[in-house]
N, C-alpha and C positions, 0 to 999 in steps of 0.2 A: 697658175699663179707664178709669176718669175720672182728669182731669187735675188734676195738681198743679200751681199755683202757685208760685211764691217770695213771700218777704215782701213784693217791693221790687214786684212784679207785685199782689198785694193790696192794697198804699199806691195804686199808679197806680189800681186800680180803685174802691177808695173814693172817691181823690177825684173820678174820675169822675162817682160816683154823687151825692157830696155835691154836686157843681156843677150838675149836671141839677136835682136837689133845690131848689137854688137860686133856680133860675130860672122853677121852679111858685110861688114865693114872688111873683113880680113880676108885676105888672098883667097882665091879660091879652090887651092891647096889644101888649108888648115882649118877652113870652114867648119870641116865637120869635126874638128877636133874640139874646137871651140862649144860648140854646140853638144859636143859629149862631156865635155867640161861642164857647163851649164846644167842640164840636162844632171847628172850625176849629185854633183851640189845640192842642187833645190829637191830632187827626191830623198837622197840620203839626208838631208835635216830634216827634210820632213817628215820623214816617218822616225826618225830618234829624238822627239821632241812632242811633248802632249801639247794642243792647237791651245789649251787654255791659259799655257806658260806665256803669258803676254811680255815680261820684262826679257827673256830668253828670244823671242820672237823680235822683238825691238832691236836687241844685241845684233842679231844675225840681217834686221834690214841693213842699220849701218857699218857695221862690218860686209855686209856684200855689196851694199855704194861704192864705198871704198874700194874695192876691189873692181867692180866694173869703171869704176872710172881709171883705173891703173889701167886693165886692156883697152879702153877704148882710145888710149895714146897710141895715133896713127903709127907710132915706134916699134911697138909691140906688135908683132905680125907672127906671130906661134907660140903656142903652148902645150905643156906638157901633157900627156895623157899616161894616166899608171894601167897596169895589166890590170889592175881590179875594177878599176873605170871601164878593159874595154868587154874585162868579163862579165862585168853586169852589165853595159848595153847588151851583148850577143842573148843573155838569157831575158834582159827584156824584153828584146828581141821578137827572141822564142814563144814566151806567154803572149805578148800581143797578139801574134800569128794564131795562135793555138784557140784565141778567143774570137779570131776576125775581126781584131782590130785594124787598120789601118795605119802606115807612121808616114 
């Protein structure tokens, strides 16, 4: 039986998909910074946030609208990455390997 969705689970995943989107747009230099930027964001709210906070969940689609529409001005062509950004990619790295996952 395939899964349904909610709205509010559809909004998370588009902008998702819009922000990956994104960041194909940008040199391809800083591509994957972007992409660790992303990537970083949407995990870390997501797991510091119960899925049932809907007004919290709201805050965070348009406040990350906002934000993707800031990088996706062809102006902005790099973005910051902090050392705890790239130390949690490396050990997510790590777990995915470790599970055979694939990235």
């Amino acid at each position: 039986m395939p899964v349904t969705h909610s709205g509010l689970q559809k909004d998370v995943f588009a902008l998702y998909r819009r922000a990956l989107r994104m960041a194909r747009t940008k040199p391809p230099q800083t591509q994957s910074k972007f992409r660790l930027f992303v990537r970083y964001n949407f995990k870390t709210q997501a797991s510091a946030m119960s899925p049932r906070d809907v007004s919290a969940i709201e805050h965070l689609l348009r406040k990350g609208k906002r934000q993707v529409e800031m990088y996706e001005d062809p102006a902005v062509r790099d973005c910051w990455v902090s050392q705890a950004m790239q130390e949690w990619d490396a050990n997510d790295r790590k777990s995915r390997r470790s599970l055979g996952v694939q990235s």
